[in-house]
C-alpha positions, 0 to 999 in steps of 0.5 A: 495467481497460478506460478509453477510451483507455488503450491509445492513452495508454500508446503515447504520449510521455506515456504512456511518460514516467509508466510509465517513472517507476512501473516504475522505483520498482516494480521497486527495490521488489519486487525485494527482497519474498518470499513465496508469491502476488502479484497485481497489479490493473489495467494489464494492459498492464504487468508490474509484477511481473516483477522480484518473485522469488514463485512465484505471481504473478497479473493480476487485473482485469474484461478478458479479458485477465488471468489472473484475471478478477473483480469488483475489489470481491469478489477471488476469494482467501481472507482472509490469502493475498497476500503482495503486491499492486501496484496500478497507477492502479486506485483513481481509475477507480474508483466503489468506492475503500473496498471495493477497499480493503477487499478488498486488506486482507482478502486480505493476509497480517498483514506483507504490503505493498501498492504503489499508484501514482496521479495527484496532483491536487495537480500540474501534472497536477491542474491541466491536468484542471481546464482548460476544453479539458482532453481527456475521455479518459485520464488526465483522466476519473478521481477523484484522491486525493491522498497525505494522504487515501489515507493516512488510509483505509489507516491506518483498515484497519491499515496502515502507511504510508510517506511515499510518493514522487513524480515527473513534474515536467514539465507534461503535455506531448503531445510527446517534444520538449517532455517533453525541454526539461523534463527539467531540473524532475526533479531540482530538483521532487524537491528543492524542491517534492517532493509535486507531482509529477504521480504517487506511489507510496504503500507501506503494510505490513499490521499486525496487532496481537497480543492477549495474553490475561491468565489469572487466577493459579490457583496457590494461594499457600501461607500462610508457615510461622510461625517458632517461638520460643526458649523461655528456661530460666527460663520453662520453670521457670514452667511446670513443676509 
């Protein structure tokens, strides 16, 4: 995930007030997820994983500086291999968002869970992107999907999808300062105005459906034995010669 200017974002007040808020609901969600193999795509800056307890978790992205570097669109992993897959604003810097997509399914395991965080265009944060002095570095230069259509895609590739959580209230502010006096708009956004929050974090679980396949009953029913009548004496009379 190499962006102009990431780097000096995440450095930033700004920088430091959104991953603060990610890293927190990541943390209290992969702290309870098991298995074997978790990897985590893009923002190679941040460990998203380190309170996950798998044995085996793995950076994968296009720099050098990941633990697999590969082509986002062709993950190097066999299908149903990843229990876990954390995916850190890695869809809206993207050209192709539904083979990234695509792949994340192919590599789960039936059950294993995605976590993806994103910028909501549907904010305070949307808005100051569509501004005319809007800078043309990070985070203003991607593509934001909104939570209602990024659910639809995940649930045309099988997944179930929570309701998703939002936060970052406060406008997109440079300075620490001025991120400080609105702190106050955390609590009261996450009441009164929840979906506009400047980022979200959507959780979806793999389904796979079980087939049952219906045989034909190759059993062969055995007729009913016919009941035998009680003959009377007098109809044996009849008969004899």
């Amino acid at each position: 995930m190499s962006i102009a200017g990431l780097d000096d974002w995440l450095q930033s007040p700004q920088g430091n007030y959104v991953m603060a808020w990610e890293q927190a609901r990541i943390d209290a969600i992969v702290a309870d997820l098991f298995g074997y193999n978790a990897i985590q795509l893009g923002l190679p800056q941040r460990d998203l994983l380190a309170q996950n307890r798998i044995p085996l978790r793995q950076m994968v992205g296009d720099s050098a500086t990941v633990d697999v570097v590969c082509d986002l669109r062709q993950l190097p992993f066999a299908a149903h291999s990843i229990d876990l897959v954390v995916m850190a604003h890695v869809l809206e810097f993207h050209d192709h968002q539904h083979q990234i997509l695509r792949e994340v399914e192919r590599v789960l395991i039936p059950e294993g869970e995605v976590l993806i965080t994103g910028f909501n265009p549907l904010s305070l944060w949307g808005l100051r992107r569509r501004l005319p002095n809007c800078p043309g570095g990070f985070p203003w230069n991607g593509h934001y999907l909104s939570v209602p259509r990024l659910k639809d895609w995940l649930q045309l590739l099988g997944f179930e999808v929570d309701r998703g959580c939002f936060g970052c209230y406060s406008p997109p502010c440079h300075h620490q300062r001025w991120l400080k006096r609105w702190h106050f708009v955390e609590a009261a956004g996450n009441r009164w105005w929840n979906p506009a929050g400047g980022v979200y974090l959507l959780r979806a679980i793999k389904r796979v459906h079980g087939m049952r396949l219906i045989l034909p009953n190759w059993k062969q029913q055995a007729s009913p034995r016919k009941a035998l009548s009680v003959v009377s004496k007098k109809e044996i009379e009849l008969y004899e010669p």
